[in-house]
ZABALUM-864744 format. One record per residue (C-alpha): x, y, z. Coordinates in Angstrom, 2 decimals, padded with zeros to 5 digits. Last residue first. Layout:
N
> px, py, pz
> X, Y, Z
...
//
This chain:
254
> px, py, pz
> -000.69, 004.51, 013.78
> -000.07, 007.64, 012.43
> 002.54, 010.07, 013.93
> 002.92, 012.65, 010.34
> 006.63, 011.48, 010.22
> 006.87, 007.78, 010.82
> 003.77, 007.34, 009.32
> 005.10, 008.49, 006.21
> 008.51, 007.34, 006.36
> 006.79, 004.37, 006.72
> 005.10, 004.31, 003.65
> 008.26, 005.35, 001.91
> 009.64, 002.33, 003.04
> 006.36, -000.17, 001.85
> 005.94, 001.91, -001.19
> 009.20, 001.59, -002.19
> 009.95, -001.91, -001.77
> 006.51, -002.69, -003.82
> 007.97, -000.58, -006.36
> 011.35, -002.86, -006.33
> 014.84, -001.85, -005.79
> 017.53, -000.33, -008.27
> 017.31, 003.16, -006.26
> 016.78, 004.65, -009.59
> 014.14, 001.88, -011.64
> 012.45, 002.34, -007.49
> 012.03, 006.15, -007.46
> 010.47, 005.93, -011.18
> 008.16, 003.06, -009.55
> 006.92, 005.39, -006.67
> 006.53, 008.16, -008.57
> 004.03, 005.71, -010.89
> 001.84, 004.51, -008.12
> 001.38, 007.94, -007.18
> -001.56, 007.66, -009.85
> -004.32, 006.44, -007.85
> -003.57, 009.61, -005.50
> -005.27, 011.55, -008.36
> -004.25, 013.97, -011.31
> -006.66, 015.52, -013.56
> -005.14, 014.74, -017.13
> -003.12, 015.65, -019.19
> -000.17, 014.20, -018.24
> -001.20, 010.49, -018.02
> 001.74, 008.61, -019.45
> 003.68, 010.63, -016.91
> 002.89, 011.87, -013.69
> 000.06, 014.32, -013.69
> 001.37, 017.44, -011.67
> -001.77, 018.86, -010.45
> -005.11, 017.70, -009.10
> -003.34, 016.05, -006.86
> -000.07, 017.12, -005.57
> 000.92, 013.65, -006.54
> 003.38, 012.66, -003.03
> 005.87, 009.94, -002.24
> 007.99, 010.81, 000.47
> 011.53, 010.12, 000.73
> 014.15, 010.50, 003.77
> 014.62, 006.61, 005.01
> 015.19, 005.97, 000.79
> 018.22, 007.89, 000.80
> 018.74, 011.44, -000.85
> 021.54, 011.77, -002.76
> 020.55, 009.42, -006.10
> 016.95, 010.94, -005.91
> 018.60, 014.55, -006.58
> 020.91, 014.06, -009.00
> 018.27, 011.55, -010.72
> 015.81, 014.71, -010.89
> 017.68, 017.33, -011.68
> 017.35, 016.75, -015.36
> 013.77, 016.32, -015.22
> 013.00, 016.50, -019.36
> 011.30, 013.57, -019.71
> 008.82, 013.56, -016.83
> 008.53, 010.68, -014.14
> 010.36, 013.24, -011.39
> 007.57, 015.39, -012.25
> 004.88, 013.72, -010.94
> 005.72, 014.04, -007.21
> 008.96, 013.54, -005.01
> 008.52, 014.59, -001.45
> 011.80, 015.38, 000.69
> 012.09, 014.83, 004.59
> 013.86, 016.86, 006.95
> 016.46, 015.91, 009.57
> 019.35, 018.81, 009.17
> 021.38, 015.91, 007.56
> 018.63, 015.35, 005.00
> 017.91, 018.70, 004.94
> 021.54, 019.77, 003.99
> 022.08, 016.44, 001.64
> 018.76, 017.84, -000.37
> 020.29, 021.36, -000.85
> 023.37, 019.54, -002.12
> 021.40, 017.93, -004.32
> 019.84, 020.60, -005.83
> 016.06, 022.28, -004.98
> 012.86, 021.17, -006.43
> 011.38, 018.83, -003.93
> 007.25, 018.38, -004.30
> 007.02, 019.01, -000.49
> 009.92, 019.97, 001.90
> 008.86, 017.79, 004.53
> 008.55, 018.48, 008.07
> 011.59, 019.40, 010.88
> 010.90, 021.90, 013.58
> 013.67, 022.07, 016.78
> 016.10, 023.47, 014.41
> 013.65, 026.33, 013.50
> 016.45, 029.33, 012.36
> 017.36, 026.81, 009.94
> 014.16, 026.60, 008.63
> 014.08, 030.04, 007.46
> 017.92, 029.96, 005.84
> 016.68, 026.87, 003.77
> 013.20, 028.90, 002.40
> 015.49, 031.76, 001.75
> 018.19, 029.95, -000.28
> 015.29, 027.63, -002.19
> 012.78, 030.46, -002.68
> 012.43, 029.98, -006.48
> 009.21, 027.47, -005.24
> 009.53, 025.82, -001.81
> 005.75, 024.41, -000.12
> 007.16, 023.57, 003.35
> 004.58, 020.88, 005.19
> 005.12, 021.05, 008.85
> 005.78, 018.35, 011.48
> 003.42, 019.24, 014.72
> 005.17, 019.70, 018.33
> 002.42, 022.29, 018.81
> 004.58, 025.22, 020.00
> 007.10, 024.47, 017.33
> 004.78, 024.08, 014.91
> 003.15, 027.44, 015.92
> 006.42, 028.72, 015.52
> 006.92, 027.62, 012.55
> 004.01, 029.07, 011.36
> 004.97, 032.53, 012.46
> 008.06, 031.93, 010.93
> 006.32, 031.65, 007.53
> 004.03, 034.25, 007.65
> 007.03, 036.86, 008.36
> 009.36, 035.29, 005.51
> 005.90, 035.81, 003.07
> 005.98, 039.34, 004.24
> 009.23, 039.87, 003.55
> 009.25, 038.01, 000.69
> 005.90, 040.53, -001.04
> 002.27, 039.17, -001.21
> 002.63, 037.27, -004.63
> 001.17, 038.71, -007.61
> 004.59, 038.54, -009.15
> 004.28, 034.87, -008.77
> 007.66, 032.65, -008.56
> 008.63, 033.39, -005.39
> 006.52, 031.71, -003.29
> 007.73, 030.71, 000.33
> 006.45, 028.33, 002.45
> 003.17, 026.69, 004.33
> 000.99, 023.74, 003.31
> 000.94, 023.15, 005.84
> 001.15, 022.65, 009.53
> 000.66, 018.80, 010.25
> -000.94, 015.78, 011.76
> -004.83, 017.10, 012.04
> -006.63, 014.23, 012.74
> -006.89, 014.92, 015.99
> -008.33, 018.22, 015.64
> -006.25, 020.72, 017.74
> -004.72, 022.48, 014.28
> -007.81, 023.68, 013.97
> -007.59, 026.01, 016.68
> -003.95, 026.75, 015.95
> -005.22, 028.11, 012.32
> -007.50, 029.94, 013.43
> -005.62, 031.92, 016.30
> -002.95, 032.10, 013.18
> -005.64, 033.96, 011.00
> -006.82, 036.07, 014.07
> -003.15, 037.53, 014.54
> -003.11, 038.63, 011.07
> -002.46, 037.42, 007.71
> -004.59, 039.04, 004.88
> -002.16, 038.30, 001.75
> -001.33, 034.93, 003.27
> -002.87, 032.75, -000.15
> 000.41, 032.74, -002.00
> 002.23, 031.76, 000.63
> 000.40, 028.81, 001.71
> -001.57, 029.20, 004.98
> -001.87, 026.45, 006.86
> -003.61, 023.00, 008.23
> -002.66, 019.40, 007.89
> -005.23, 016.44, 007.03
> -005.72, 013.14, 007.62
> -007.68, 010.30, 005.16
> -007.49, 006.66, 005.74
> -010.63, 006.83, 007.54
> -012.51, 008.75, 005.57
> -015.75, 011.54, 007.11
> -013.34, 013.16, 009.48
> -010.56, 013.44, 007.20
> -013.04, 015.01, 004.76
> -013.85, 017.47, 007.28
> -010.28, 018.15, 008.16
> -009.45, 018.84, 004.67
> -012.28, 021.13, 004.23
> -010.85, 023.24, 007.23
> -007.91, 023.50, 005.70
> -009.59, 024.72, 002.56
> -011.72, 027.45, 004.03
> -008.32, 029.03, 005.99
> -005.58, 028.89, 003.41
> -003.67, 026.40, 001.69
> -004.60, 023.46, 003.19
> -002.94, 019.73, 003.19
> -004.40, 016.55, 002.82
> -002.81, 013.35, 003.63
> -003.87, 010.01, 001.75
> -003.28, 006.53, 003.53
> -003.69, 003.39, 001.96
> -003.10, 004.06, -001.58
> -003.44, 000.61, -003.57
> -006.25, 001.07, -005.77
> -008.88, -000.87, -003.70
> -007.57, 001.71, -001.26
> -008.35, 004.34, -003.51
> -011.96, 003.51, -003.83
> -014.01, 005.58, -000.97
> -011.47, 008.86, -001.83
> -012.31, 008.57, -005.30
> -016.33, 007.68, -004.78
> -016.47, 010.89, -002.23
> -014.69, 012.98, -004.72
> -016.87, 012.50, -007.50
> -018.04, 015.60, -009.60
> -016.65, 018.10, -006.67
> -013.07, 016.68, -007.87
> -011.63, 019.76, -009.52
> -013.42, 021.96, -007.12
> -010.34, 021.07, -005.07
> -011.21, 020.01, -001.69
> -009.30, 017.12, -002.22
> -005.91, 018.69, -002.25
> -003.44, 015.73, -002.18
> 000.37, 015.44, -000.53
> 001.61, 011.91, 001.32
> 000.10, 009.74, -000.83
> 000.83, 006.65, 001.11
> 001.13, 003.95, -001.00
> 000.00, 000.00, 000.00
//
């Protein structure tokens, strides 16, 4: 069994038939599914929908892009939910360079620690969403050596990936590790061991390949988890079972 360790369900994406997808996907091999939030509405969604599946649990946060109106109330929110027992997490929470639009770094820096710090306070793993904020996203977390999480759908180098490893952070590999042109990509898996991987889909985004395309699903992290096996030279079914762990390990599910 897989552990999709990084799906938002409360995408309107999957309003057609989420409740049948989420019902199904251990009859599809993916045990365990682990829904983060980006901003208030959806992290409480997540929890709802871990309250209604079994083998669903959710984290809670603000993602950068969505922490435009971040105030004192938001975090009192956000630590309230964060009491839910299924709630194993902070996230998804980060830096997000990439988007003009994008409330600006110092504010996103600001967001950030405060999250940490409710980590911290909480004892919770967080969920680090990293994209062209690999220096400052690594200097942030550094200042939190007593908070450790995963750095979700890992984009950074190898020698970025031996820091965290060492520092005690996990890395989750999604979709694009199976695409053609992810030259980083076997750096990158070859320097982080197997104890330190996550397998993720982002669902709905980042389709692995043959089925770009399409709406992506945690029936589909099959396929990160093979392209992580063809470059560790071990099995799928090896894979899922360590990565699996890692999982559990991580997030404190039974």
């Amino acid at each position: 069994m897989l552990f999709d360790t990084h799906a938002h369900y409360y995408d309107g994406r999957f309003d057609s038939d989420r409740d049948e997808l989420l019902a199904a996907l251990p009859q599809r091999g993916v045990g365990l599914v682990l829904c983060p939030g980006c901003d208030l509405p959806s992290s409480r969604a997540c929890v709802e929908l871990a309250e209604r599946f079994p083998h669903v649990y959710a984290a809670v946060g603000v993602h950068p892009s969505d922490c435009a109106g971040w105030d004192e109330a938001m975090l009192a929110q956000v630590r309230a939910l964060a009491a839910h027992p299924k709630v194993k997490a902070i996230g998804e929470i980060g830096l997000d360079y990439y988007w003009k639009e994008n409330p600006p770094k110092e504010f996103q820096q600001n967001v950030f620690r405060q999250q940490l710090e409710l980590a911290r306070e909480l004892r919770l793993p967080v969920i680090v969403h990293d994209r062209e904020a690999h220096g400052d996203c690594l200097a942030v977390v550094k200042e939190y050596p007593d908070v450790t999480g995963v750095f979700h759908c890992y984009s950074g180098s190898a020698e970025m990936a031996r820091e965290l490893v060492e520092l005690g952070w996990y890395l989750g590999f999604d979709g694009p590790i199976t695409y053609k042109n992810a030259r980083k990509a076997p750096e990158v898996l070859a320097a982080v061991p197997l104890e330190r991987m996550l397998v993720e889909t982002d669902s709905p985004y980042l389709t692995p390949e043959p089925f770009r395309g399409r709406r992506n699903d945690s029936g589909y992290v099959y396929r990160v988890a093979e392209t992580i096996a063809q470059a560790k030279g071990i099995t799928p079914e090896e894979v899922a079972e360590i990565t699996t762990a890692n999982g559990k390990k991580l997030f404190c599910i039974d």
